[in-house]
N, C-alpha and C positions, 0 to 999 in steps of 0.2 A: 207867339212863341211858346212851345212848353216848360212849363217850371221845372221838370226834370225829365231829360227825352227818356235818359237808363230808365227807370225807373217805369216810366210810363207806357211807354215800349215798349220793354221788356213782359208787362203787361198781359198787353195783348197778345202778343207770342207767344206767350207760355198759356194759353188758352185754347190755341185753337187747336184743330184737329188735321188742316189741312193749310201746306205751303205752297205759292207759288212762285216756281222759279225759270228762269227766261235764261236763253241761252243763245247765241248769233249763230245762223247757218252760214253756209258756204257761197249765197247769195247776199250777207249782210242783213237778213232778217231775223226780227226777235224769234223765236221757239220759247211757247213757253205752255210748263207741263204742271200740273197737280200734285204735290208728291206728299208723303207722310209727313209730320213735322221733324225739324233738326232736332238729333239725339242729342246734342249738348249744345251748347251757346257760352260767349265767353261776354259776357257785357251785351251789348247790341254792335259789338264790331267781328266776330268771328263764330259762324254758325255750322256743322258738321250732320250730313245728309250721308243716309246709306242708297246705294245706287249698283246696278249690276255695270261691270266694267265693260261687255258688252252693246249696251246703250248708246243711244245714236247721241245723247247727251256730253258723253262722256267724250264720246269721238268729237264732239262741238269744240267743249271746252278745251281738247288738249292744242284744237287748231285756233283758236281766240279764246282768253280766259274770261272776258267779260262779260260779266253776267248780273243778273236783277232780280231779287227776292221780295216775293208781297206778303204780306198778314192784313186779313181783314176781317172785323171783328161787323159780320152781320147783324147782329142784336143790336148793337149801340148807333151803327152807321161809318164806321171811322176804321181806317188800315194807315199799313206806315209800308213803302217801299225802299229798299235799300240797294245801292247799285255798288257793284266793285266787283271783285273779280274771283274765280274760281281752281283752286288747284287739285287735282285729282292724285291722292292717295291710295298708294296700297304699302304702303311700308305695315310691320306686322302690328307695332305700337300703334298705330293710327284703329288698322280695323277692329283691334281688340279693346281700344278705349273707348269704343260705341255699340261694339256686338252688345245682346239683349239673347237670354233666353226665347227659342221661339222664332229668330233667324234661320235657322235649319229649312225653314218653308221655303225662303226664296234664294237661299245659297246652301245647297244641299252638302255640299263638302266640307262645311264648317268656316271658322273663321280664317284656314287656309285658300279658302276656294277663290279661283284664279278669278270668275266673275262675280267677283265682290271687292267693290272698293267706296272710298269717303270720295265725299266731295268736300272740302274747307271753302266755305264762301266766306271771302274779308271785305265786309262795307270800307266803302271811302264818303259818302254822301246818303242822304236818304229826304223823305220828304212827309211827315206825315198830316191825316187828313181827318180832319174833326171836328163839327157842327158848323159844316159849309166854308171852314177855314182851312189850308193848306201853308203849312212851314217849311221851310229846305231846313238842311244840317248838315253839316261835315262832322266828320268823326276822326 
């Protein structure tokens, strides 16, 4: 078991440079894509992705919200997955609490532009994996 998952977790996350998140198609299959890392994180239970509203993801999540986020830290050998579910925001609070300078590349219209929106992933469990050992955890 980890002496402090927040902590340790958290960790790794805020390291890497690439997330993976899984999304259920309309056959019941994982989907799962590469995507930047989450512009804000609230603990290791609520993590905020920018995503074009567009997106065959987005079209996933609004038909099954359930979905599953990895961080894997290649150098050490060790990741943490977290499973729970995903809400797709566009209220204007949401996209302007993670706009970044430099957004304009992939949502040309600014932080109004109708294909831009959040994703809020909220863990309910996760499981992490480190020197051949594997822990669950609820959150």
């Amino acid at each position: 078991m980890i002496r402090n998952p927040e902590q340790t977790i958290g960790n790794i996350i805020d390291k890497q440079s690439v997330a993976y998140i899984s999304s259920v198609d309309e056959e019941g299959f994982p989907n799962t894509r590469a995507m930047l890392p989450p512009r804000k994180r609230e603990g290791i239970k609520a993590f905020y992705f920018t995503t074009n509203t567009s997106s065959l993801k987005v079209k996933q999540y609004r038909e099954n919200s359930k979905a599953c986020i990895y961080f894997c830290d290649k150098r050490f050998f060790r990741g943490v997955m977290l499973k729970g579910t995903v809400q797709v925001l566009e209220d204007t609070e949401s996209k302007e609490m993670i706009w970044r300078e430099g957004d304009n590349m992939y949502y040309p219209l600014g932080v109004t532009d109708p294909d831009y929106c959040v994703l809020k992933f909220t863990a309910k469990s996760g499981r992490y994996y480190s020197n051949f050992n594997t822990s669950a955890f609820d959150l």
